[in-house]
Every structure is written in C-alpha cells, then in structure tokens.
C-alpha positions as CSV (number, residue, x, y, z in Angstrom):
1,X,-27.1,-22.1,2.8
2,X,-28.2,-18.8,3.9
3,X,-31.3,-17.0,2.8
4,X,-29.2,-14.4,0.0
5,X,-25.8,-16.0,0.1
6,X,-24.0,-19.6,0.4
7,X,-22.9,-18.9,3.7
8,X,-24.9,-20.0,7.2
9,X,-24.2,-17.1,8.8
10,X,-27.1,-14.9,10.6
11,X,-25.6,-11.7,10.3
12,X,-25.5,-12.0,7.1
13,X,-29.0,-12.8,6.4
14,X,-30.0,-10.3,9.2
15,X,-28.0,-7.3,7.9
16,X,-29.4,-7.8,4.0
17,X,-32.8,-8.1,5.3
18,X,-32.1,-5.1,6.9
19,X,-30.9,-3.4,4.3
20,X,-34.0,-4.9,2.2
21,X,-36.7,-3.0,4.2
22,X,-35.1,0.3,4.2
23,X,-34.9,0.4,0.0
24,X,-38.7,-0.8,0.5
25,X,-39.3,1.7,2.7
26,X,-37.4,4.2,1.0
27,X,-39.3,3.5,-2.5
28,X,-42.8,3.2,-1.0
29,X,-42.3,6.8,0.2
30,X,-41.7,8.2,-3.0
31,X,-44.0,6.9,-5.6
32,X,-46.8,3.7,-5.4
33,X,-45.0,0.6,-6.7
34,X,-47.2,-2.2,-8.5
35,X,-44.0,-4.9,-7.5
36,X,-40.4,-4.6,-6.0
37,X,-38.3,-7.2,-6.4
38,X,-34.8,-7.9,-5.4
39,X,-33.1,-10.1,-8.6
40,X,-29.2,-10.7,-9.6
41,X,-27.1,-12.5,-7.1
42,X,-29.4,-11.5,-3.9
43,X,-32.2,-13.2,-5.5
44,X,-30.7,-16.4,-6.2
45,X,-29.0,-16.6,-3.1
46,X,-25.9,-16.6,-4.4
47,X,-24.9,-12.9,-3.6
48,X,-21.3,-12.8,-2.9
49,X,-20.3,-12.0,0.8
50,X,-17.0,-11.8,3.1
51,X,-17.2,-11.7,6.5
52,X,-14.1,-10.2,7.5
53,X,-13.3,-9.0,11.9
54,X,-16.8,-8.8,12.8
55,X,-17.9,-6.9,9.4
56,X,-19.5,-8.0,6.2
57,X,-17.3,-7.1,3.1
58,X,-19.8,-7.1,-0.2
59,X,-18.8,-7.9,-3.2
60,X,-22.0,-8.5,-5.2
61,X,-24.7,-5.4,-5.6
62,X,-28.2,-4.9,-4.8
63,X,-30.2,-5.2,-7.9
64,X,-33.5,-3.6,-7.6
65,X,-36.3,-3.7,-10.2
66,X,-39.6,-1.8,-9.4
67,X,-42.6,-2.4,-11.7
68,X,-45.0,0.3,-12.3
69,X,-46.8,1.2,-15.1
70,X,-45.5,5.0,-15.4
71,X,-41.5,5.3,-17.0
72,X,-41.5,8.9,-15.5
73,X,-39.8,7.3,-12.4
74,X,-36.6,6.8,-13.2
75,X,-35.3,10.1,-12.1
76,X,-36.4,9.1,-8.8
77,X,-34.8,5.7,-8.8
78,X,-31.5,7.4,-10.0
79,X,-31.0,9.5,-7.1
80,X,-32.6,6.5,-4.8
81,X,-29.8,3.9,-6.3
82,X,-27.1,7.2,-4.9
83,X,-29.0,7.3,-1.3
84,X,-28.7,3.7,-0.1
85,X,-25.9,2.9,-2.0
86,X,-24.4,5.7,0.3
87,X,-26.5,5.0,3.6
88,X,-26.1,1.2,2.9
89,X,-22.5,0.8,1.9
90,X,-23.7,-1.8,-0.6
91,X,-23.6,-0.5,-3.9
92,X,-27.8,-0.1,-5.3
93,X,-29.1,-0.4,-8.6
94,X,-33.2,0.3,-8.4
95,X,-34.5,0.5,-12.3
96,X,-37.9,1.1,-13.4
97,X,-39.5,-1.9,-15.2
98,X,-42.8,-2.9,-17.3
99,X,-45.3,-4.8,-15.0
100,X,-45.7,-6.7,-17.9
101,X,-42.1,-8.0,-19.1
102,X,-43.1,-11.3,-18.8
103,X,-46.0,-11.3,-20.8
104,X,-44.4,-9.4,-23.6
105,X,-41.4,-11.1,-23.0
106,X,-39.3,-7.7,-22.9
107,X,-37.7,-5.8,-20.3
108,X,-36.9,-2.8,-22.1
109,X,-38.7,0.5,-22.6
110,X,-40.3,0.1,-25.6
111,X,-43.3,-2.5,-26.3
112,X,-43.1,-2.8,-30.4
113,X,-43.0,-6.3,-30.5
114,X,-42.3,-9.4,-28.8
115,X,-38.8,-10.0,-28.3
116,X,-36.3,-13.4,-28.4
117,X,-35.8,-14.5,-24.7
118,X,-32.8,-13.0,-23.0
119,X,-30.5,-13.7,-20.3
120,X,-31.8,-11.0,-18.1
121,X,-35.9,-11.9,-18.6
122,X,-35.3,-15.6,-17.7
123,X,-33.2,-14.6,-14.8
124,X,-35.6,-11.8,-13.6
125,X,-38.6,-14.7,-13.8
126,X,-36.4,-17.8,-11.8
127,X,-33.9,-15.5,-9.6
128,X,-35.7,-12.9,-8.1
129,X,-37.9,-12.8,-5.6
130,X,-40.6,-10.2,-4.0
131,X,-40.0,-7.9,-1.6
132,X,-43.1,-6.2,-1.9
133,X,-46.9,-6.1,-3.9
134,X,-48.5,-8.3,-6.1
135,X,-45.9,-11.6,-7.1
136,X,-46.4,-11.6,-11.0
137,X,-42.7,-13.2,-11.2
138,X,-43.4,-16.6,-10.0
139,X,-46.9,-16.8,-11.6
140,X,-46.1,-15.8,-15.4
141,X,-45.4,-18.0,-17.7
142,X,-42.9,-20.8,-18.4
143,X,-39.3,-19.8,-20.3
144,X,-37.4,-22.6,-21.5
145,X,-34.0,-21.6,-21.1
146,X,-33.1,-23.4,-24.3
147,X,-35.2,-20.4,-26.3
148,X,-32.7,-17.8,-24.8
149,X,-30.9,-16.5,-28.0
150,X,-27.2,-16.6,-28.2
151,X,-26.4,-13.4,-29.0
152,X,-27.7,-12.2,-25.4
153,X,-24.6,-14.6,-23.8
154,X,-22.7,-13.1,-26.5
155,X,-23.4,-9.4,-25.9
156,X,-22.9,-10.9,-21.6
157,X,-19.3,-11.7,-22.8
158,X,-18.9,-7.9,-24.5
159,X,-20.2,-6.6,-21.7
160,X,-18.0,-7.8,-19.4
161,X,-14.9,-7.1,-21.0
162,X,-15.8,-3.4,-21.5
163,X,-16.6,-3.2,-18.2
164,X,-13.1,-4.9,-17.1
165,X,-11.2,-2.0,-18.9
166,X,-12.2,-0.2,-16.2
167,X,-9.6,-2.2,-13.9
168,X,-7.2,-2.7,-16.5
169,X,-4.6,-0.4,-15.4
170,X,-1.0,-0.9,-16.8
171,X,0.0,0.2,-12.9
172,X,-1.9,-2.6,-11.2
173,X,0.9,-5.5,-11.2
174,X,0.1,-5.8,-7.2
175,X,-1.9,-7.7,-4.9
176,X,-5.4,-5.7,-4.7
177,X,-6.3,-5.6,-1.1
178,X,-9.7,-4.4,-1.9
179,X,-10.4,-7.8,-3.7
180,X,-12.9,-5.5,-6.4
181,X,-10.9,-6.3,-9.5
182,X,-10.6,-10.3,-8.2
183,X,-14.3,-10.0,-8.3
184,X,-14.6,-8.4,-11.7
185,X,-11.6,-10.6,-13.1
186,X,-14.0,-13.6,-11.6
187,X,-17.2,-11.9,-13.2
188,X,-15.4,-11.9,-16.8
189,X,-13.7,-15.6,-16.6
190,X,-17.4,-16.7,-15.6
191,X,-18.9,-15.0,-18.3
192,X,-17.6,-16.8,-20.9
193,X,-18.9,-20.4,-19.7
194,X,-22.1,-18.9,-19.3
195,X,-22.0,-17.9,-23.2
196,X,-21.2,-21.4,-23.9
197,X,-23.8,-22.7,-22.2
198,X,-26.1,-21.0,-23.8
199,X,-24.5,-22.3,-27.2
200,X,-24.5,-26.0,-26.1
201,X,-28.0,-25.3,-24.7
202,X,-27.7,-26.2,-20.7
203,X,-27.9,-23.1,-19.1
204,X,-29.6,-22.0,-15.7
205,X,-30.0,-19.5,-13.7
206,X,-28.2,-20.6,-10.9
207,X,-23.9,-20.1,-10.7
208,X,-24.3,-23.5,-8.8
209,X,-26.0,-25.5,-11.3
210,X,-24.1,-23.6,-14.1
211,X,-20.6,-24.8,-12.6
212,X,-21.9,-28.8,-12.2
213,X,-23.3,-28.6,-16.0
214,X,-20.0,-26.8,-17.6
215,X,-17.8,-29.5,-15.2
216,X,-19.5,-32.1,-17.4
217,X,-19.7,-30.6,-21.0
218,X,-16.5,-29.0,-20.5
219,X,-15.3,-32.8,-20.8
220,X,-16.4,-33.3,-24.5
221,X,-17.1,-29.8,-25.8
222,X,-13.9,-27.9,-25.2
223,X,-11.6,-29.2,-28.3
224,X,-11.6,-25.8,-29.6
225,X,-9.6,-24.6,-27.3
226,X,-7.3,-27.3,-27.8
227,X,-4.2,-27.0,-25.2
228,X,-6.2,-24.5,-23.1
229,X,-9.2,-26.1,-22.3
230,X,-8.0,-28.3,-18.8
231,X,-7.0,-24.5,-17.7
232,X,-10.3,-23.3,-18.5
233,X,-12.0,-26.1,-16.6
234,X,-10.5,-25.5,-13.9
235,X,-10.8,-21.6,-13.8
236,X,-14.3,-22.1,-14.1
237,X,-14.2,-24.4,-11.1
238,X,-12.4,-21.6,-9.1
239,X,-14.5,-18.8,-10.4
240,X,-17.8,-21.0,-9.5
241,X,-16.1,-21.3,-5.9
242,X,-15.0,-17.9,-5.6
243,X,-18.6,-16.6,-6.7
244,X,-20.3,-18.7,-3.9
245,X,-17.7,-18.5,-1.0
246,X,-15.2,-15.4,-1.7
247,X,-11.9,-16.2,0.0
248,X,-8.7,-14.4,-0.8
249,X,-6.9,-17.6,-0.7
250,X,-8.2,-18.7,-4.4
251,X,-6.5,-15.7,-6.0
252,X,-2.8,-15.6,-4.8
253,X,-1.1,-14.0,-8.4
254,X,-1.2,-10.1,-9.1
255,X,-3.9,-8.3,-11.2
256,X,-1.8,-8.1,-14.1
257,X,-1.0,-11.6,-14.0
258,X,-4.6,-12.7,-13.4
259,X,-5.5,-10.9,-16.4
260,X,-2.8,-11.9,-18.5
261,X,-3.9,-15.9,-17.6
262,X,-7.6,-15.2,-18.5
263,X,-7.5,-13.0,-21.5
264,X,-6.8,-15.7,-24.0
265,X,-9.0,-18.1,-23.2
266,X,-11.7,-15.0,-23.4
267,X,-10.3,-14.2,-26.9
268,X,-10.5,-18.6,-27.6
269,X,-14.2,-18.2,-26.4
270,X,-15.6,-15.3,-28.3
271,X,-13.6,-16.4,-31.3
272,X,-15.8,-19.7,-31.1
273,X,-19.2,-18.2,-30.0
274,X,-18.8,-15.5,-32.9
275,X,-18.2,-18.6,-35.8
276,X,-20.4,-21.2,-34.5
277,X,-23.1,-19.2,-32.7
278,X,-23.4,-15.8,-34.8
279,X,-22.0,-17.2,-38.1
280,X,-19.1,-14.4,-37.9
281,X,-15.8,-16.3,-38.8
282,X,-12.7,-14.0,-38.9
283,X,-8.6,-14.6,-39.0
284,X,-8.2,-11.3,-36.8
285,X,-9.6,-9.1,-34.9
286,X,-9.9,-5.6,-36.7
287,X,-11.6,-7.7,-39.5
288,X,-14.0,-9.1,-37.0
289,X,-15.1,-5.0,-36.1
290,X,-15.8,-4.7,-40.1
291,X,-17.6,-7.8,-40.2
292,X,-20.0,-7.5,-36.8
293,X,-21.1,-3.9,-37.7
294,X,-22.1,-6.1,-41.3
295,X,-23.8,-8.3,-39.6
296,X,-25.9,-6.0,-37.2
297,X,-26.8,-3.4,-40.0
298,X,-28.2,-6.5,-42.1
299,X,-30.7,-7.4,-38.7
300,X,-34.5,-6.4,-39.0
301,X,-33.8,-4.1,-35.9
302,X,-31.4,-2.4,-37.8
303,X,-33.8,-2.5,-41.4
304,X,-37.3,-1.6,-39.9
305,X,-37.5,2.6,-39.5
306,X,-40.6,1.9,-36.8
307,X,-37.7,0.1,-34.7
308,X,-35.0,2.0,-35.3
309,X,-36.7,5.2,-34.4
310,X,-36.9,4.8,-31.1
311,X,-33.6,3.8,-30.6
312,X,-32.0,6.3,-32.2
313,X,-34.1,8.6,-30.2
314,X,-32.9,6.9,-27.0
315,X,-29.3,7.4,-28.5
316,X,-29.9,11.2,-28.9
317,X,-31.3,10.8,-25.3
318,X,-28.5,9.2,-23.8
319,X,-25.7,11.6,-25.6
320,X,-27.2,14.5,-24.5
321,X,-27.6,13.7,-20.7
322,X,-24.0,12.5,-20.8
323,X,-23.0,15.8,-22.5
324,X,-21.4,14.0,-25.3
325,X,-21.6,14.1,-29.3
326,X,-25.0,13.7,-31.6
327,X,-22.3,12.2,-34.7
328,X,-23.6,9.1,-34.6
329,X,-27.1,10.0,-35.0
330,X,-27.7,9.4,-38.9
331,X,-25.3,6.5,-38.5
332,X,-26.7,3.2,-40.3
333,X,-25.0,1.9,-37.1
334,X,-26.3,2.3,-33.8
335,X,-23.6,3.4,-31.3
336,X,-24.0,0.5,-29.1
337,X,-23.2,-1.9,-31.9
338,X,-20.2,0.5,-33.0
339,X,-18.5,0.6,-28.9
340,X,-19.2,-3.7,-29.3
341,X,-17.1,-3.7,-32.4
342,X,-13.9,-2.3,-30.8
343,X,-14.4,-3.9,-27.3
344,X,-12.7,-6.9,-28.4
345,X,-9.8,-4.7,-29.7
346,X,-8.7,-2.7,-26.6
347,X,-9.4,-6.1,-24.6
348,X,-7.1,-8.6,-25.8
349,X,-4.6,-5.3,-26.0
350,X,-4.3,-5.5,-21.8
351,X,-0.3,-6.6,-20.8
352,X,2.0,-7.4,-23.5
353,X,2.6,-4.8,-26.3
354,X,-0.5,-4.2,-27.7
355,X,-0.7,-4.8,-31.6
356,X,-0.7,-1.4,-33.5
357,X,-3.4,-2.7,-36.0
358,X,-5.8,-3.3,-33.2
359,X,-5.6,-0.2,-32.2
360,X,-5.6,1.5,-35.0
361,X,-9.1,-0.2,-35.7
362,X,-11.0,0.8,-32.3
363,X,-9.4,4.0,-32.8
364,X,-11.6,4.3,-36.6
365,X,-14.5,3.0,-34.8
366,X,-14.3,4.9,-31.7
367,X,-13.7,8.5,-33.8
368,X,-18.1,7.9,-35.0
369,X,-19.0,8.4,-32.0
370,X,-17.2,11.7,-30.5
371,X,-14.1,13.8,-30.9
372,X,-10.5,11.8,-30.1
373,X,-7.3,13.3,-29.1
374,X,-4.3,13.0,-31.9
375,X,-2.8,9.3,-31.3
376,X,-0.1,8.8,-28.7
377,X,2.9,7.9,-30.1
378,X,3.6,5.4,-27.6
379,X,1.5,2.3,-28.2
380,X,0.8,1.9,-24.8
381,X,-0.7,5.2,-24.2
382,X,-2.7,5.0,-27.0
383,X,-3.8,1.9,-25.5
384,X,-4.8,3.8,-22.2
385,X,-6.1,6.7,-23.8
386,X,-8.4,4.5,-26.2
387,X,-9.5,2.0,-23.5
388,X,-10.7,5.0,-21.0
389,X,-13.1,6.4,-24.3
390,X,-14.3,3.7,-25.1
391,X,-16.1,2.7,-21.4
392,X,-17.1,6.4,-21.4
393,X,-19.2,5.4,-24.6
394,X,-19.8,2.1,-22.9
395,X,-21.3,3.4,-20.3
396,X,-23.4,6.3,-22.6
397,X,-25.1,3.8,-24.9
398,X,-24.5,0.1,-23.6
399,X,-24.6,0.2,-19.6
C-alpha cells in the first residue's frame, strides 16, 4: 500500500505529495486557514491511480476542505479549485467548511440545529487527514457509523445517477479510451452497495472494508433481487477491485453495454432502499416522483419556516448565479427534492426505448423549475433533451 493509493509505487506517492504542497501553498497565500485537509479517496488511501508509459493517469479528484471561521472565502476557493486543477492536471475541489462540523455534527452552511449523521461527516472525521494547522478531525468525537441516516446513502444513490447522465450518451456504444465513464459507471454500481450497507447497518469508510462486509451480507441479504443478485455480487467485487487497482482489463464490454448491465440492478436497489428504508413503496416509477415529493414536503425541514428560509434563500442564490429561473421559489417543494424526483425517471430511460410515461413525468417535474422546449416527437430525443436539463438543474441546486 502506498501512502494515497493501493499501489507501492513512489512516483505515485511522490507526485501527490507534490501536488499536496502546492494547493497548501497556494491557499496559505490567499487567506489564513484554521485547518486544510485532504478527504475523499486521497485521504483514505484509496484514491484511484493508473500508471500508464512513465505517467500517472488519475481517475479519482482532489478533495479539499479548508476550515475557517469566515464563509466569505468561497469565491476564492472557486477560482483556486480552476488554478490547480489546471496547473495540476488532477481535477480540485477546495470548499470552505465550519471549523466546527464535528461538534455540531453538520457540514453545511447553516448552524440551526444539530443534524442526523451523514455519509460525508463520518467520512470527513475517519478519511481525511491534515495537510496543514490545528488536527480537530482525529480528536473530535466518536460517530458510530450505525447513526448515519439512510436517506444520506439514499440521496448517494440519486446523486450518482444524475451525475451518470452526464456520460449517458446514445452515441457512446464504443470502447472509451479515456477510461472516465468506466470510472463513473464503477462510481454508480458502487454506490448502491454502499446504500445497502447503510440499510443493513455495516458500513465503513473504507472501499476495502466495504467490499469484504457486502462479500458476506451479500450471501444472506440479497433475496430481493432474486435472479440478479450472484451478478450484483460479483460487480461489486469488480467495482471494489477496479476502485483500488484501475486496470482496463476488468471492463472489456462498450459503454452502452456496461450501462445496459448495471441499470437494473440500480433500479432493483433503489426500489428496495425506497420501501424498506424510506417507507416509499411504489408499482412504477412516475408514481414514485408523486409519492417522494409527499414524503419530503411532510419532513420538519420542509414544515419549520425558520429552516426553510434559508434554504429557499440559498435556492434564490444558486438560480441566480447560474442565470436560471426564480419559479420554484414559492414552491412547497424545494428544487433539490423536485430534480430527485425525476432522476430515477431519465435513468432507467438510458438504451432500450425509453417508456413514454416516464418521460412524460420528469418532463412535469422538470417544467417547476425553468422553461422547457415543446417535446420531441421522437422519444429518444426527448430522452436527450430531458436528461441534459435535468443535470443543468442538478448541478444548480444538488451538486
């Protein structure tokens, strides 16, 4: 094991810590952090790495968090994650954060209230580690990852589907050289083990560990997926490997057919997380949008006017930086909630001829949160056209 990746391999661990001092560097110069700490795969040393003729070909990110009392930062960590993701060649994510996340067990901007734990607060506390200041990660306080609430896995899953429509391209039936949608196809299958684990209770921080416990659970807990479930084992097993030690070798079929394997057991998953975990059952799809916005609206998040407030504001915030539409904002909905209804939709809609009532559905959802074009009378395009809108609102109000 290297120091940031699986592999033993100097150059490696020599070029990130490279790489490491000049975002330090390049941070300190601009503003006095309290903490910066490298988290995500890099942190866990698990980052994913090919070495490839003498060069290092990376398919994880840098994820950077910098802790500091003062928000007003984050225009400087914006154009910062653009520098060294361009001087680097790695792509950079530096975010502001709350010197006390741990305490008030919250990442987020706004310190109301305590929150449930979440995937990304017990990852930040056991896979990161200081690059520079004071180490409040290792010394604050105990999270049981059993206390992580489901819904965080859940909204992991959404996540990564609305971020796969980006490489869901009806023209990609070839090989992809660049191995990037491998990676993200990877990312997606990977994410739905990690939603179960949450559900049956075993997770962990590390993409090791997590592929030893599913291996065992997936033994006894996978009847639900009834013929699919020695396929899903062993994706997992192949997405675990690929994560640690990237070789081109473990995906041999085309994008479109990669996708086309994985999608149902995604659709299986969520189906099963949504009835057992969230207490949504649904026969179909465009009656699980109707039901999820139901269930949101009911939460106290979505009740309490001192919580909603500020979220609404940040929703106004976020709309007008992108340039985009203020429709939503005396919405009983927020628009994140609204993109998660229909990402399930335009999903399972990738390949085969997608089902007209599915689309129909995001299409109704989509049209609260901007202007649409007139449908496309071919199903596919509509497909396309829907699938590109909605990761431009994914990426307004979710990302």
């Amino acid at each position: 094991m290297g120091n940031y990746t699986a592999l033993e391999d100097p150059l490696i661990d020599q070029t990130i810590e490279n790489h490491m001092r000049c975002i330090v560097e390049s941070i300190v110069a601009r503003m006095p952090p309290q903490t910066i700490a490298l988290r995500g795969s890099f942190g866990r040393g698990e980052g994913s790495v090919i070495p490839r003729n003498g060069s290092l070909y990376f398919l994880s990110d840098y994820e950077i968090d910098v802790a500091t009392p003062s928000p007003f930062y984050r225009s400087v960590f914006s154009a910062l994650s653009k520098e060294m993701t361009e001087q680097l060649g790695v792509q950079t994510g530096i975010r502001w954060m709350r010197p006390d996340c741990l305490v008030k067990d919250r990442i987020g901007p706004f310190p109301i209230k305590r929150e449930a734990i979440t995937i990304s607060l017990y990852e930040f506390r056991y896979g990161s580690r200081v690059l520079f200041g004071d180490d409040f990660i290792s010394n604050g306080p105990v999270i049981d990852p059993r206390h992580i609430r489901l819904e965080s896995g859940f909204q992991l899953l959404l996540n990564r589907m609305a971020e796969s429509l980006s490489y869901m391209s009806l023209e990609d039936d070839y090989q992809d050289k660049s191995l990037v949608t491998y990676h993200w196809i990877n990312k997606t299958i990977l994410a739905c083990a990690e939603a179960l684990l949450l559900l049956w209770e075993s997770y962990h921080f590390s993409y090791r560990e997590r592929g030893v416990r599913f291996a065992e659970l997936a033994q006894t807990r996978l009847g639900f997926m009834q013929s699919q479930a020695a396929l899903f084992a062993e994706l997992i097993k192949r997405a675990t490997e690929w994560k640690l030690l990237p070789a081109a070798h473990l995906y041999m079929d085309t994008v479109r057919n990669s996708w086309e394997q994985i999608i149902p057991i995604c659709g299986a998953v969520f189906k099963h997380l949504s009835e057992q975990g969230l207490s949504i059952p649904f026969d179909d799809y465009p009656e699980f949008a109707q039901l999820y916005l139901q269930k949101t609206a009911g939460s106290a998040g979505f009740r309490s006017t001192v919580l909603r407030l500020p979220k609404k504001m940040l929703e106004a915030y976020r709309a007008i930086g992108a340039h985009g539409s203020m429709r939503n904002l005396s919405s009983r909905y927020f628009a994140s909630q609204i993109v998660y209804s229909a990402v399930p939709l335009l999903f399972l809609c990738y390949g085969a001829e997608p089902q007209v009532e599915y689309l129909h559905e995001a299409r109704a959802q989509l049209a609260k949160l901007g202007e649409l074009d007139q449908p496309r009378e071919n199903v596919s395009e509509e497909w396309d056209y829907l699938r590109k809108k909605l990761f431009v609102f994914w990426k307004m109000y979710c990302y």
